[in-house]
Residue frames relative to the residue before (quaternion, step in Angstrom):
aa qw qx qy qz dx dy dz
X 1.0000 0.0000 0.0000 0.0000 0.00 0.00 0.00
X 0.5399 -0.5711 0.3887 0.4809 3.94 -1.21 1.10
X 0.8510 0.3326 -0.1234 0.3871 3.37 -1.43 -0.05
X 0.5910 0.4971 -0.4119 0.4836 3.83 0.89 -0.12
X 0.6333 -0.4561 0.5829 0.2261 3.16 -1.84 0.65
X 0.2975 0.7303 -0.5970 0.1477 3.61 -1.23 0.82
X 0.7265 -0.3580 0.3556 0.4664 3.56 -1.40 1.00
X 0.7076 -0.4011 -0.5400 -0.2163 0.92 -1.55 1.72
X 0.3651 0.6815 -0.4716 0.4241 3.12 1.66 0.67
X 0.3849 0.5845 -0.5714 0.4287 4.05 0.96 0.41
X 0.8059 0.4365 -0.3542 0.1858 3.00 0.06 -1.68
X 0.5968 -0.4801 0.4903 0.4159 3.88 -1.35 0.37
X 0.7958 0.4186 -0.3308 0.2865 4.00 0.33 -0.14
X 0.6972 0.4938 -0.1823 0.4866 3.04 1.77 0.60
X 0.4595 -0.6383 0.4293 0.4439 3.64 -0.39 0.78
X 0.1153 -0.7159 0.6854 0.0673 4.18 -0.03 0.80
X 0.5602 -0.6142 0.5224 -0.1900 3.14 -1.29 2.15
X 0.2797 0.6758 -0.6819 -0.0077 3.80 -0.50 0.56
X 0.2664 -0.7169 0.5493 0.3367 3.83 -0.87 0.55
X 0.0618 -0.7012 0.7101 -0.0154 3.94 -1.57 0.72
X 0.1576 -0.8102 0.5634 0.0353 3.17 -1.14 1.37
X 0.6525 0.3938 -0.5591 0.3263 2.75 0.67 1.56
X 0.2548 0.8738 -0.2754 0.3093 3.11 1.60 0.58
X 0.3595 -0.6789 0.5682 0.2949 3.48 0.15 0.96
X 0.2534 -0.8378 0.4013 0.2699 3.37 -1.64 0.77
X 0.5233 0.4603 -0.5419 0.4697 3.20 1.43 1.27
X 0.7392 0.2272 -0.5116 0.3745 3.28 0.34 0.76
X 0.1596 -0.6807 0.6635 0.2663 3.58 -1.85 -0.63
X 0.2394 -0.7599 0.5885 0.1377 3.32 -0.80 0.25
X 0.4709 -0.6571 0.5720 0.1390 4.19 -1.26 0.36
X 0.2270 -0.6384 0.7319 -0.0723 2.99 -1.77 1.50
X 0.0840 0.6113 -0.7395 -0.2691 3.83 -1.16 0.39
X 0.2631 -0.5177 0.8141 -0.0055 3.19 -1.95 1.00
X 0.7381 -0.5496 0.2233 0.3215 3.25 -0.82 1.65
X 0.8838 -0.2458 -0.1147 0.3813 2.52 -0.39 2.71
X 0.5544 0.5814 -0.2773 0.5269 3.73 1.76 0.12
X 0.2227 -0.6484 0.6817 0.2555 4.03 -1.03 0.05
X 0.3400 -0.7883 0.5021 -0.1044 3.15 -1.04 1.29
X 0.1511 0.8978 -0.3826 -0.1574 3.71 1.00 0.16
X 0.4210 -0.6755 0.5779 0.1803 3.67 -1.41 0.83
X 0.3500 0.7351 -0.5775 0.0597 3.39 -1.00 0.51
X 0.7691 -0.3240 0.2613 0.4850 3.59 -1.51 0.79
X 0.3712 -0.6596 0.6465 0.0960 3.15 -1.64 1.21
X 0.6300 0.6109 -0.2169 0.4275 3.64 1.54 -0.03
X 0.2092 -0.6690 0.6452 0.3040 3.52 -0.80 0.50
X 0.7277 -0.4468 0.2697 0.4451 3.07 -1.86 -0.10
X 0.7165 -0.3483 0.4493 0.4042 3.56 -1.99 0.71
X 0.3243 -0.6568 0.6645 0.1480 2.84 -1.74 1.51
X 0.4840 -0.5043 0.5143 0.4969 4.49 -0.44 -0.20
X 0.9060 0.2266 0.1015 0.3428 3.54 -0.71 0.34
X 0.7559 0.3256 -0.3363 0.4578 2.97 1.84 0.40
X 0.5210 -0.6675 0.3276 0.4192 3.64 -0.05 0.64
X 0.6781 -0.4890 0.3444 0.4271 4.19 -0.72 1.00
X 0.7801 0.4483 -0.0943 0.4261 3.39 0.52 -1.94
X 0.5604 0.4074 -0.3814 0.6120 3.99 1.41 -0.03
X 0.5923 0.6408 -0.4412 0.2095 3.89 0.65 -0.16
X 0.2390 -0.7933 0.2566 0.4976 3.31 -0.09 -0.32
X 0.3921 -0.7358 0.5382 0.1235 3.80 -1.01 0.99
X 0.2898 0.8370 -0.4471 0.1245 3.01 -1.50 -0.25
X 0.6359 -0.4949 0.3617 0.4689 4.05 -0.68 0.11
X 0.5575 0.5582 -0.4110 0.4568 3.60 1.13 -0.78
X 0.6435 0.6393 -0.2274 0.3542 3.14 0.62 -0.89
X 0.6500 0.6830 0.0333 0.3314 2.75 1.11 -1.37
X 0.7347 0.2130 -0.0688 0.6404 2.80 1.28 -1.03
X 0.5222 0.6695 -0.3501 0.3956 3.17 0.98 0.13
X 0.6755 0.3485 -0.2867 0.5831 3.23 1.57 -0.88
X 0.8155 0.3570 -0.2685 0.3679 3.38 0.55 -0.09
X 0.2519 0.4761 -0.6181 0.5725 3.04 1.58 1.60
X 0.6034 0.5203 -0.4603 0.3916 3.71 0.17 0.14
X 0.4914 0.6581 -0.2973 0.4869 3.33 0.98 -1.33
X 0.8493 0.2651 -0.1008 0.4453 3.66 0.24 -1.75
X 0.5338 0.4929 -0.4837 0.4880 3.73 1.32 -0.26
X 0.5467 0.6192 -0.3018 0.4760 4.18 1.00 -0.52
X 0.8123 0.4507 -0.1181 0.3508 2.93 0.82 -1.06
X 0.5376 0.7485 -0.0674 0.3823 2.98 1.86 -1.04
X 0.5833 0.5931 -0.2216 0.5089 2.94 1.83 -1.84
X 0.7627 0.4391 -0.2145 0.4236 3.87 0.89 -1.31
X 0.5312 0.6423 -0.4799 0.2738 3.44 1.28 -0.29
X 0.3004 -0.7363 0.5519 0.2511 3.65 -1.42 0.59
X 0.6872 0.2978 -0.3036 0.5889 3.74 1.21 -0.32
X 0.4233 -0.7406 0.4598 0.2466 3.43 -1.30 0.16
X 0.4245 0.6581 -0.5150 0.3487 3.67 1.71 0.34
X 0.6955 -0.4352 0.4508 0.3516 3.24 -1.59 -0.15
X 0.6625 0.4961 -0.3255 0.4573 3.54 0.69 -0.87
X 0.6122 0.6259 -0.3594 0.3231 3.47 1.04 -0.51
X 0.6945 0.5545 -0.1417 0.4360 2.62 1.44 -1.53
X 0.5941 0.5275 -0.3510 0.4956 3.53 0.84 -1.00
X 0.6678 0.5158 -0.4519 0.2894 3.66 0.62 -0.72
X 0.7312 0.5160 -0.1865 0.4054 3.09 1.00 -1.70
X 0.5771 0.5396 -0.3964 0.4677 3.42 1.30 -0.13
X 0.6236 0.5303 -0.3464 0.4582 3.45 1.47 -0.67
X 0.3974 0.6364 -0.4356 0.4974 3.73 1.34 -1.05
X 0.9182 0.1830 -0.2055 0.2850 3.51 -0.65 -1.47
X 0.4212 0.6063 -0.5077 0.4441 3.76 1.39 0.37
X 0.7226 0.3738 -0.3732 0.4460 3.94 0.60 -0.50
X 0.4672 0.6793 -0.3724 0.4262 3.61 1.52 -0.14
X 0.5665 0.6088 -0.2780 0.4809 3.76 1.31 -0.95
């Protein structure tokens, strides 16, 4: 269902992924969902020449795809190696945007 929570982007050991088309794809930006960070990022891959945004295809894949980048960036700067760390510092550099 749109807009619901679902495997495995619920669970607390995983960077959980919503997809927004209007989301620039250099940035993303953070939901908490009971007591969790949720991250948002462009349902778009990159611009095709000559095709219009809304004829591209889109989607959660997408989605998370750009915001494995986000967390591979983010990763490099992390000092601990848990998740919670990571989600944080990913949350740190979303208010930095």
């Amino acid at each position: 269902m749109a807009g619901q929570l679902s495997l495995p982007g619920c669970l607390s050991s995983v960077v959980g992924v919503l997809a927004d088309s209007e989301c620039a794809r250099d940035r993303y930006s953070v939901n908490c969902i009971d007591d969790d960070a949720v991250f948002i990022a462009s349902a778009y891959p990159r611009e095709i020449p000559g095709v219009p945004r809304e004829h591209n295809l889109h989607g959660i894949s997408f989605a998370v795809a750009n915001m494995t980048g986000f967390v591979a960036r983010a990763r490099e700067h992390a000092t601990q190696n848990s998740i919670v760390d990571l989600k944080r510092l990913l949350v740190e550099e979303s208010k930095g945007k």
